[in-house]
C-alpha positions as CSV (number, residue, x, y, z in Angstrom):
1,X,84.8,140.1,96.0
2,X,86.4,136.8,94.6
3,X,85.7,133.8,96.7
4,X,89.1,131.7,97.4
5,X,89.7,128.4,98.8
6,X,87.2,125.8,99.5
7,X,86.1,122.7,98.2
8,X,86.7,122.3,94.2
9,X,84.0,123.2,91.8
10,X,82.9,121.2,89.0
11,X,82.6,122.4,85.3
12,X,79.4,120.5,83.5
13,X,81.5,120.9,80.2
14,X,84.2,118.4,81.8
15,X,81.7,115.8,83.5
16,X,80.9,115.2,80.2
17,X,83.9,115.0,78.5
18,X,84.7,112.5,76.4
19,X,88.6,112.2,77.3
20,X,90.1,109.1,78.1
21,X,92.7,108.2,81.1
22,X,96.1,107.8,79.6
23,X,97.6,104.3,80.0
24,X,99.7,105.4,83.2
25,X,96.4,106.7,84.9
26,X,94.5,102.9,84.5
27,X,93.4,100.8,86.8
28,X,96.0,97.4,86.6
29,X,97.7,95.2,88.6
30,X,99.6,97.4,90.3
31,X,97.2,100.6,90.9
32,X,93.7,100.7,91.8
33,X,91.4,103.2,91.5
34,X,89.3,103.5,95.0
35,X,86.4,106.2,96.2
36,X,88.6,107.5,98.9
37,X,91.9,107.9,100.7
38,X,90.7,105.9,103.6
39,X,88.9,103.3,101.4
40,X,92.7,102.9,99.8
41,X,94.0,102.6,103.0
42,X,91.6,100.0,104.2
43,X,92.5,98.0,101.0
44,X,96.2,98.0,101.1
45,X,96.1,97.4,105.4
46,X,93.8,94.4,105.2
47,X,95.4,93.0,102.0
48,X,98.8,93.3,103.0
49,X,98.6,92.0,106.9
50,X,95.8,90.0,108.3
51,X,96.3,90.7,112.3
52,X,99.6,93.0,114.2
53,X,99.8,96.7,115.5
54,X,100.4,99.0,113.2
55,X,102.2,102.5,113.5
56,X,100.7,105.6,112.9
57,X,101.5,109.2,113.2
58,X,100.8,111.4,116.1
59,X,99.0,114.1,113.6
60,X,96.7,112.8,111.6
61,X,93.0,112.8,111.0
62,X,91.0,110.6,112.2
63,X,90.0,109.1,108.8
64,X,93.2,107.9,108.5
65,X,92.8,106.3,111.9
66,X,89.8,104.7,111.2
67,X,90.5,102.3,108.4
68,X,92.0,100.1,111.0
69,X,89.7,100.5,113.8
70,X,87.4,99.0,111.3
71,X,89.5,95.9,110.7
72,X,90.3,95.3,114.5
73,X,93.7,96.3,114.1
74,X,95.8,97.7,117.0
75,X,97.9,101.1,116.5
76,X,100.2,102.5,118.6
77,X,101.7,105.8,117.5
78,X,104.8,107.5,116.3
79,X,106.2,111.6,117.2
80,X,105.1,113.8,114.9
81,X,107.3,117.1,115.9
82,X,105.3,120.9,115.8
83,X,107.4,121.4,112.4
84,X,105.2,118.3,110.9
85,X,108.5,116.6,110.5
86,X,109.2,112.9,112.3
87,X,110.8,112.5,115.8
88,X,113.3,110.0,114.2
89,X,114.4,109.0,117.4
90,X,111.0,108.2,118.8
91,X,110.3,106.4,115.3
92,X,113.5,104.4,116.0
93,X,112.1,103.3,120.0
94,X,108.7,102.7,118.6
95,X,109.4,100.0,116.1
96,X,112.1,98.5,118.6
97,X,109.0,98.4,121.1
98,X,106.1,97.0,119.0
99,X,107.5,94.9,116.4
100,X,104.3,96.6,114.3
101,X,103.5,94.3,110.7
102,X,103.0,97.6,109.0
103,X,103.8,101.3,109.0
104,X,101.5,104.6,107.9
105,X,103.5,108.2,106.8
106,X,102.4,111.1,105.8
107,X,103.9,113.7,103.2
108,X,102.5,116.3,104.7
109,X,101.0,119.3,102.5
110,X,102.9,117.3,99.4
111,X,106.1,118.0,101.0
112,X,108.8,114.8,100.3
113,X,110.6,113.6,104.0
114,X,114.1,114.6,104.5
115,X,117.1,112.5,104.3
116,X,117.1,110.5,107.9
117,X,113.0,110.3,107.8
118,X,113.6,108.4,104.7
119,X,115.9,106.4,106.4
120,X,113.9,105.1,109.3
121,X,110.9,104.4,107.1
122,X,113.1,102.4,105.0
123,X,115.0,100.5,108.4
124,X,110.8,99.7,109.5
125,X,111.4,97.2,106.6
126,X,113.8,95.0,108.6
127,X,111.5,94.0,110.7
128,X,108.7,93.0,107.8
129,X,106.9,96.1,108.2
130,X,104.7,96.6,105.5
131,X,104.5,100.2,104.5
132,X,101.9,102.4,103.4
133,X,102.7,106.0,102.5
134,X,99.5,108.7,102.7
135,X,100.5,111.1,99.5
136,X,96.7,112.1,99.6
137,X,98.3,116.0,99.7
138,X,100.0,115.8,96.5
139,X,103.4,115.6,94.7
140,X,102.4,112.0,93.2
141,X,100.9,112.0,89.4
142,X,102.2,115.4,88.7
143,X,105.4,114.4,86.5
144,X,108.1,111.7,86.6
145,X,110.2,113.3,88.7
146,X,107.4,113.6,91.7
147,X,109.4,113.7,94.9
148,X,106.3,111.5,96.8
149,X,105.0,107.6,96.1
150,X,108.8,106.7,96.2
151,X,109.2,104.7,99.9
152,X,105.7,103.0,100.2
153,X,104.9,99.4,99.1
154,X,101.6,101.0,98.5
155,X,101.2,104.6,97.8
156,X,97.4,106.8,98.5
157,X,96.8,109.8,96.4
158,X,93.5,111.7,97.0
159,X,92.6,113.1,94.2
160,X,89.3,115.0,95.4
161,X,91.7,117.6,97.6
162,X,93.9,118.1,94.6
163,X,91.6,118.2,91.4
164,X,88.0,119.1,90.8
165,X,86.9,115.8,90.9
166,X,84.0,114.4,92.8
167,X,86.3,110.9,94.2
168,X,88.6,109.4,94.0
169,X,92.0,108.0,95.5
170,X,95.0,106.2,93.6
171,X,96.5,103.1,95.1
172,X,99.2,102.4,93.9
173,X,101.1,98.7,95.1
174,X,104.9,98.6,94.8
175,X,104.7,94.7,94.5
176,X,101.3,93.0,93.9
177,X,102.2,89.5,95.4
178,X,102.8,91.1,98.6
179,X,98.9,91.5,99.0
180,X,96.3,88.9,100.1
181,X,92.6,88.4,98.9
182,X,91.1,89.7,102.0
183,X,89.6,92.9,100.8
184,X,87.0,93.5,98.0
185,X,86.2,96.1,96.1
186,X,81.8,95.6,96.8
187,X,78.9,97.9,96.2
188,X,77.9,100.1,98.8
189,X,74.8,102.3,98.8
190,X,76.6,104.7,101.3
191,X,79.4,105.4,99.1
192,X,77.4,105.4,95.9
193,X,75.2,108.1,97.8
194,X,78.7,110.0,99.0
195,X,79.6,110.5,94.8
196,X,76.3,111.3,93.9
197,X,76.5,114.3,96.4
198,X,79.4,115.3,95.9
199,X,78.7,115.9,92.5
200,X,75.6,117.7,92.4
201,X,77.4,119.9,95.6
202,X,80.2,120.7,93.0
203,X,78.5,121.3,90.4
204,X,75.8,124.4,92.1
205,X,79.3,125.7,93.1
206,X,80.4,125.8,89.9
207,X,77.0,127.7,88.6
208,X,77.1,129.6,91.7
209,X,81.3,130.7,90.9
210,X,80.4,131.3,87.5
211,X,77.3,131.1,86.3
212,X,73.7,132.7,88.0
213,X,75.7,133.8,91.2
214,X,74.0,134.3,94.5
215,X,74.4,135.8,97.8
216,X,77.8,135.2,99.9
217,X,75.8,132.9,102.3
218,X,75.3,130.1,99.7
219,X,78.5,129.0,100.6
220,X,77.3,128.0,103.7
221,X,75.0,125.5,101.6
222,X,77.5,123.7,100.1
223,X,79.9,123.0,103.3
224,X,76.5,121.8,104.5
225,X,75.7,119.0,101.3
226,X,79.9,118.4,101.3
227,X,79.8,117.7,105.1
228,X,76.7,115.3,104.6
229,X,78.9,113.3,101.9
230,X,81.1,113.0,104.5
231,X,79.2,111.8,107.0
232,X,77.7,108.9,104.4
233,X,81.5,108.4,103.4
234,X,82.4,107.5,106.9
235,X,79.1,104.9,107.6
236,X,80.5,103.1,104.6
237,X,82.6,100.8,105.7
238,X,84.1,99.1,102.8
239,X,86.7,99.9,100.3
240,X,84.7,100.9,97.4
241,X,85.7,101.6,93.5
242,X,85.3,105.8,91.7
243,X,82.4,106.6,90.6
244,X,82.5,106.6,86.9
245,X,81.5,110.5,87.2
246,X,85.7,111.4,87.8
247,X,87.5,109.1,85.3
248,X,86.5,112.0,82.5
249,X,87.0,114.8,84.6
250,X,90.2,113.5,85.6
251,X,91.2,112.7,81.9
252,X,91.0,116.1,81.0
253,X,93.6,117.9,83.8
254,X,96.4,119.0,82.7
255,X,98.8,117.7,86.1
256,X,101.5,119.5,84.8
257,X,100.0,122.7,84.6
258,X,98.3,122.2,88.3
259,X,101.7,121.7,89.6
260,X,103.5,125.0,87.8
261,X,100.6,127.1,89.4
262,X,100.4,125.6,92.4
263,X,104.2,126.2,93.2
264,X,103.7,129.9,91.2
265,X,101.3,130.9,94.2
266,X,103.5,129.1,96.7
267,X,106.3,131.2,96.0
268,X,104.3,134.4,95.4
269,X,102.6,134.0,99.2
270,X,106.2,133.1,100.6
271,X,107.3,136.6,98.9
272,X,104.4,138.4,100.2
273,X,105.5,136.8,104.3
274,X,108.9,138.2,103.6
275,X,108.2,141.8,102.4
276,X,105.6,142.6,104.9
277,X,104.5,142.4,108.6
278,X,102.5,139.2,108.1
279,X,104.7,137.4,110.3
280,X,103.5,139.8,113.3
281,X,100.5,137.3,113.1
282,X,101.5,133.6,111.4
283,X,104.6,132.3,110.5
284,X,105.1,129.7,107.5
285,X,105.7,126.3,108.3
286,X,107.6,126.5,104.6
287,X,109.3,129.3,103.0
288,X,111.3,127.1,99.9
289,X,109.7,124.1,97.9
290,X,111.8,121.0,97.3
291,X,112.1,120.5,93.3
292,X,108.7,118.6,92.0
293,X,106.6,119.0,95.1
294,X,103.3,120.4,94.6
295,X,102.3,122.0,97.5
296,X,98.7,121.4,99.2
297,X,98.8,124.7,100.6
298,X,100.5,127.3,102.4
299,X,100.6,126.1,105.8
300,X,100.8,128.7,108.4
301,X,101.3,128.9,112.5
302,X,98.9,131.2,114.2
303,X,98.6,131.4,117.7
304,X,95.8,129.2,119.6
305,X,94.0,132.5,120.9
306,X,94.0,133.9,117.5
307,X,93.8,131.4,115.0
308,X,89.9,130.6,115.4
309,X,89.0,134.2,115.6
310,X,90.9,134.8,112.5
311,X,89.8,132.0,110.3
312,X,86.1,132.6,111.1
313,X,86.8,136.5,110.1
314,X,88.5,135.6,106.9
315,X,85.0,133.6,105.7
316,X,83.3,136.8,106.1
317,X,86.2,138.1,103.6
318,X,85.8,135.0,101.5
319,X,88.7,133.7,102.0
320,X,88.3,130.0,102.9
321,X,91.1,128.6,104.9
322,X,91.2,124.9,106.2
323,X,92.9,123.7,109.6
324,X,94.4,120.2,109.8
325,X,93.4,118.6,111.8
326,X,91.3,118.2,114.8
327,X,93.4,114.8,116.5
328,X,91.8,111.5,117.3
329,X,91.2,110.9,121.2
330,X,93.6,108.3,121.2
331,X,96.5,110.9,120.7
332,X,98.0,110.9,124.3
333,X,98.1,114.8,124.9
334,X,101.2,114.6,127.2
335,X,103.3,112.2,125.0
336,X,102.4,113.9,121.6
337,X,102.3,117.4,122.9
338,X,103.8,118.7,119.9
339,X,101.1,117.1,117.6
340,X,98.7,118.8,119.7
341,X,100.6,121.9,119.8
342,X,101.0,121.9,115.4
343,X,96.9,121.2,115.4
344,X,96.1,124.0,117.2
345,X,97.9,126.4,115.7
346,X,98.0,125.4,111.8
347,X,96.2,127.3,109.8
348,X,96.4,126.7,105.7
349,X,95.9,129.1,103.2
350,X,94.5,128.2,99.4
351,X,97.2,128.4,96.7
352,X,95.5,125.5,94.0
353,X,95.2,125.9,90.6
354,X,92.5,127.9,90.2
355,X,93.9,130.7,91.3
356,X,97.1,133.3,89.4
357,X,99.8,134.9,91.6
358,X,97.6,137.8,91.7
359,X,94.9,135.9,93.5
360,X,97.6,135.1,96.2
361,X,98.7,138.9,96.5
362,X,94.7,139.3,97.3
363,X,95.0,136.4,99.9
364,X,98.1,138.3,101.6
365,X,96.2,141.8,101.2
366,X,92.7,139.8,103.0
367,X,94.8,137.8,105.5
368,X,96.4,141.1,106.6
369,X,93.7,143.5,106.7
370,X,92.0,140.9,108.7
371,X,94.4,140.5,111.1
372,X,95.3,144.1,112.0
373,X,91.0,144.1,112.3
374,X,91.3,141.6,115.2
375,X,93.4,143.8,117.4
376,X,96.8,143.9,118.5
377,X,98.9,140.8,119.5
């Protein structure tokens, strides 16, 4: 049985490849090249603002969250609706309330904002909000007519979630001068140790995808070393510069091509929802793609009762399917009930690259067959 989903593997063959970045790709005054999302996030927020509340979405993870806890700054929070699209309104009161110096949003699963979300991000700028827009999911590098990166002054793209690279986050600054000197890009022996790990987890998966094999339960072994880079990722603190391990593998990916695929298996799971009984289980948070997105995933609602039962039954099918995300404790559950209610019930299935329109029929067959398995509604 084919493994789908999980964390990126990493072909030796491209670690040492000998392929530069093309110009557009390098590191200059306006784009940075950073270990992480959040260490991007800490750069632009401390270099942009010095002290003010900043707002934040009500679903989000809690690394986003804690670039600014880090820095001492205050956040107060803005509605996320159970469609993962902004309560405008709410947006609208917020920034009338706090007077916030800067402003985090999300393009959730690489999907652009509509119409009257852009709007209100852009009205945040009357009051001098900075703004900082997390395109960590996508729809950024691949082509020029990438729907996200557009609205922020400074724009995150993760490419570890999107690319079989080991780190590394693009930030890209709309207008240099707007940025101060207080952030530096330092050594750390945390985050050295976090690409180091990362590396050597990717690569075993790679031998183990491809090369010697070896049981099922080896999977379990590399969530265990990538969760352990985590872990050193988050006691490091500071913004910190890629490892020089992903400038080659990054030179040699064909964005483009990512991006065809990716929206390929997007539409060939969205076929599979409408021409079977699928829905009796999870319904798709998208069924159409905006032109140039490059969707994350295929986000899907399950039921709270079912959704954990599920996704631990589909590992045992290999089929590896992420939820986003468990919410920081500072997310009031009554006021943000609906970000609570979109946590607990998301559910998102892999659609990357790696993986033909076939695979994603196999996804549909597994998701199915383990469903019905479970029981009846």
């Amino acid at each position: 049985m084919k493994s789908i989903g999980g964390e990126f593997e990493l072909d030796p063959v491209a670690l040492a490849s000998s392929a530069t970045l093309p110009l557009g790709l390098r590191a200059d005054a306006r784009q940075q090249w950073l270990r992480s999302g959040r260490g991007a996030i800490r750069y632009a927020a401390a270099t942009s603002r010095p002290t003010g509340t900043w707002l934040l979405p009500s679903y989000l993870c809690e690394s986003v969250k804690q670039p600014f806890d880090e820095l001492g700054c205050p956040v107060q929070f803005y509605r996320i609706n159970d469609d993962a699209r902004i309560d405008v309104a709410h947006l609208q009161a917020q920034i009338t309330r706090y007077q916030p110096v800067g402003l985090l949003f999300i393009n959730y699963f690489g999907m652009p904002l509509l119409p009257d979300e852009q709007q209100a991000i852009d009205d945040a700028r009357k009051y001098g909000c900075f703004i900082i827009e997390d395109a960590t999911h996508g729809s950024v590098l691949e082509g020029d007519d990438a729907p996200a990166g557009r609205l922020g002054d400074a724009v995150v793209s993760s490419l570890r979630k999107y690319l079989p690279v080991p780190d590394g986050a693009l930030l890209r600054i709309k207008n240099p001068s707007s940025l101060g000197s207080n952030a530096s890009l330092a050594p750390d022996l945390a985050a050295e140790a976090f690409g180091r790990q990362r590396t050597l987890a990717k690569l075993l998966r790679w031998e183990f995808l491809h090369g010697a094999g070896g049981p099922p339960e080896a999977e379990g072994l590399f969530m265990t070393m990538f969760s352990q880079a985590e872990k050193l990722l988050d006691a490091s603190g500071v913004p910190y510069p890629a490892s020089p391990w992903s400038a080659p593998v990054l030179a040699a990916q064909d964005l483009t091509a990512a991006r065809a695929q990716r929206r390929l298996n997007f539409a060939a799971l969205a076929e599979a929802w409408q021409h079977s009984d699928l829905a009796r289980w999870a319904t798709p948070l998208y069924t159409t793609l905006p032109a140039g997105a490059s969707p994350f995933a295929f986000p899907v609602l399950v039921s709270p009762p079912l959704r954990d039962d599920l996704r631990r039954a589909l590992v045992r099918e290999q089929l590896y399917c992420p939820v986003l995300w468990p919410l920081p404790e500072a997310i009031d559950t009554n006021e943000f009930a609906s970000s609570y209610h979109l946590s607990a019930r998301i559910m998102c299935l892999p659609l990357d690259q790696r993986y033909t329109s076939e695979d994603m029929q196999d996804v549909a067959r597994r998701f199915g067959q383990t469903a019905r398995q479970l029981g009846p509604l």
